[in-house]
C-alpha positions in Angstrom: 32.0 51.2 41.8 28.6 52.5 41.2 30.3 55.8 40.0 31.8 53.8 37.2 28.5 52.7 35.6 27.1 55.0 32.3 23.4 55.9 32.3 23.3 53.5 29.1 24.8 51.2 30.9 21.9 50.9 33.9 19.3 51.5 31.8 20.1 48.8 29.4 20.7 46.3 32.5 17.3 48.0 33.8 15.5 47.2 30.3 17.1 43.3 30.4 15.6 42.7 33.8 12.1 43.9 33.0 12.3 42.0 30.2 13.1 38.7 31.4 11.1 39.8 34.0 8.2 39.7 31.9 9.4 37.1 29.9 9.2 34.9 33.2 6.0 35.9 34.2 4.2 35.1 30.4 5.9 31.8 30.3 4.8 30.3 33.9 1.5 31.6 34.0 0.7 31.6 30.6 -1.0 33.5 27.9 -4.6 34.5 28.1 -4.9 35.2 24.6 -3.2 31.4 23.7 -4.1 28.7 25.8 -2.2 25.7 25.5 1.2 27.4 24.8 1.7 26.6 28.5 -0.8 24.6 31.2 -0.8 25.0 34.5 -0.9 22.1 36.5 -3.7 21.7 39.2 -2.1 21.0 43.0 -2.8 17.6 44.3 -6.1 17.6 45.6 -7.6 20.3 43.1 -9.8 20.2 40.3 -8.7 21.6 37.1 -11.0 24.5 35.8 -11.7 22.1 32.5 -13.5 19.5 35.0 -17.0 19.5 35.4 -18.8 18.9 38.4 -22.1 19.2 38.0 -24.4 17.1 39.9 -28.0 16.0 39.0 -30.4 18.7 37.8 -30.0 22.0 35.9 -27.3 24.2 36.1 -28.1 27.5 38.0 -26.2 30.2 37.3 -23.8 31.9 40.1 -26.0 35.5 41.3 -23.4 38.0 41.9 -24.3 41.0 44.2 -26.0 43.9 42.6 -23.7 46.5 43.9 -20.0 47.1 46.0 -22.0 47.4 48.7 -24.6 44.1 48.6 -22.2 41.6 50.3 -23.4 37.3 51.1 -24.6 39.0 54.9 -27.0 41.6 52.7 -26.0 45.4 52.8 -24.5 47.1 56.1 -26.9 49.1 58.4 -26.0 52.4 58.8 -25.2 53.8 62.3 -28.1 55.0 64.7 -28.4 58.4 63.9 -27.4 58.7 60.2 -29.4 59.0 57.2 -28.8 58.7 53.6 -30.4 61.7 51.7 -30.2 62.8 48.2 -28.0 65.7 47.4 -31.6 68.1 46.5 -32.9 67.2 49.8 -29.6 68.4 51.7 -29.5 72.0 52.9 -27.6 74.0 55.5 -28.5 75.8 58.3 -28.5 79.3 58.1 -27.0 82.0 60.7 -27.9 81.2 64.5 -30.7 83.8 64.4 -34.2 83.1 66.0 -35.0 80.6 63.1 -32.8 78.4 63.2 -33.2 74.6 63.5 -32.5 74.5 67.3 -34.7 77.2 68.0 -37.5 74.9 69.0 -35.4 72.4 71.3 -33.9 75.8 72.6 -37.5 77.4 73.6 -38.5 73.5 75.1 -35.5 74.3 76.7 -36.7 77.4 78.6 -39.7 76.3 79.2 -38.7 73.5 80.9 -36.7 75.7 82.7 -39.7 77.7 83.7 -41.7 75.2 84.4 -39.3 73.5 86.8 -39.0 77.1 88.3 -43.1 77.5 88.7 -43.0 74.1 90.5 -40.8 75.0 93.3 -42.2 78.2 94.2 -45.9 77.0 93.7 -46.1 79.5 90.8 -49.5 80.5 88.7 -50.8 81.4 85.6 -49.6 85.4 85.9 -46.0 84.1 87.1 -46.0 81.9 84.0 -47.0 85.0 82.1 -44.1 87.3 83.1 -41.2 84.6 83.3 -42.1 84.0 79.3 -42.2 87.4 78.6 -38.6 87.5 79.5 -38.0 84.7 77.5 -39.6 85.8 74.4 -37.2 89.0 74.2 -34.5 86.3 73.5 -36.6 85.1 70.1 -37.8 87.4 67.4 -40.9 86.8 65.5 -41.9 83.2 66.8 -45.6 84.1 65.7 -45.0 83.2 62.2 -42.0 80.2 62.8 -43.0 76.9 60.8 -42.2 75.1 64.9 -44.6 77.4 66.7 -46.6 74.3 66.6 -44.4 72.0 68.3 -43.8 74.4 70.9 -47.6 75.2 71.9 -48.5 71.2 71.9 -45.6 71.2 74.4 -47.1 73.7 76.4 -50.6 72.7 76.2 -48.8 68.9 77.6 -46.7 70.0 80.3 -48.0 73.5 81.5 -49.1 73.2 85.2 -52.4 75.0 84.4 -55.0 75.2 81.1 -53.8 77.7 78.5 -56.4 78.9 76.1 -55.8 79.0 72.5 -56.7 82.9 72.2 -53.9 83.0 75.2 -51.4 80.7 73.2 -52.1 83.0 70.1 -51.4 86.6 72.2 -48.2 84.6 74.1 -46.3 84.9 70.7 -47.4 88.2 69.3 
């Protein structure tokens, strides 16, 4: 049957439909463009929208959030961790070389590690001495690295034994 039917044919039935389609839907909800053509009736129980239900004192007008994200609870935390940053702030970390981002929690690291290893054996000063030197073949140029701070305050708090600041200075030549 349907290989009967002409393309004029189904596009002309196709056309009719939208149309009265559209016809239906402009006459039973009505034209914004001419009110009163057609009114729709409020349900039982509802207030038409020409009602006014004011009560005693000025009018205030209805605040609206500022933005898609401002809801009636206030905006949404981010999740621990994250941070919202502007794009000029944002940058990448470059190759995994000795100044990279992790290379201070990487030398806390091995220190750690050292010092953990100087506490078991009842290690001194010296021992300390030759255990870094086989740690600093691992990292070039740490002298100059913006962290080299970070990492002498940690060993100045957790080293077993007073380092000097002349010795903290030759350590990462």
């Amino acid at each position: 049957m349907l290989e009967q039917i002409t393309w004029q044919q189904f596009l002309l039935a196709a056309g009719l439909l939208s149309l009265g389609w559209y016809a239906w839907l402009v006459l039973s909800k009505g034209l914004a463009f001419r009110p009163g053509l057609t009114t729709a009736r409020p349900y039982p129980g509802e207030h038409s929208p020409d009602q006014n239900f004011q009560t005693a004192g000025p009018a205030r007008p209805q605040e609206e959030p500022d933005t898609l994200e401002d809801g009636l609870i206030g905006r949404p935390r981010l999740p621990e961790g994250l941070v919202k940053v502007s794009t000029s702030s944002l940058s990448f970390a470059g190759t995994a070389t000795s100044t990279g981002p992790g290379l201070v929690n990487d030398l806390t690291e091995d220190l750690k590690e050292i010092f953990t290893v100087l506490a078991k054996e009842d290690g001194q000063k010296k021992d300390f001495f030759r255990m870094i030197a086989s740690v600093k073949e691992n990292y070039d140029g740490l002298a100059g690295h913006p962290g080299i701070k970070l990492i002498n305050d940690f060993l100045l708090e957790n080293a077993p034994f007073l380092i000097s600041p002349q010795e903290l200075e030759a350590l990462w030549d």
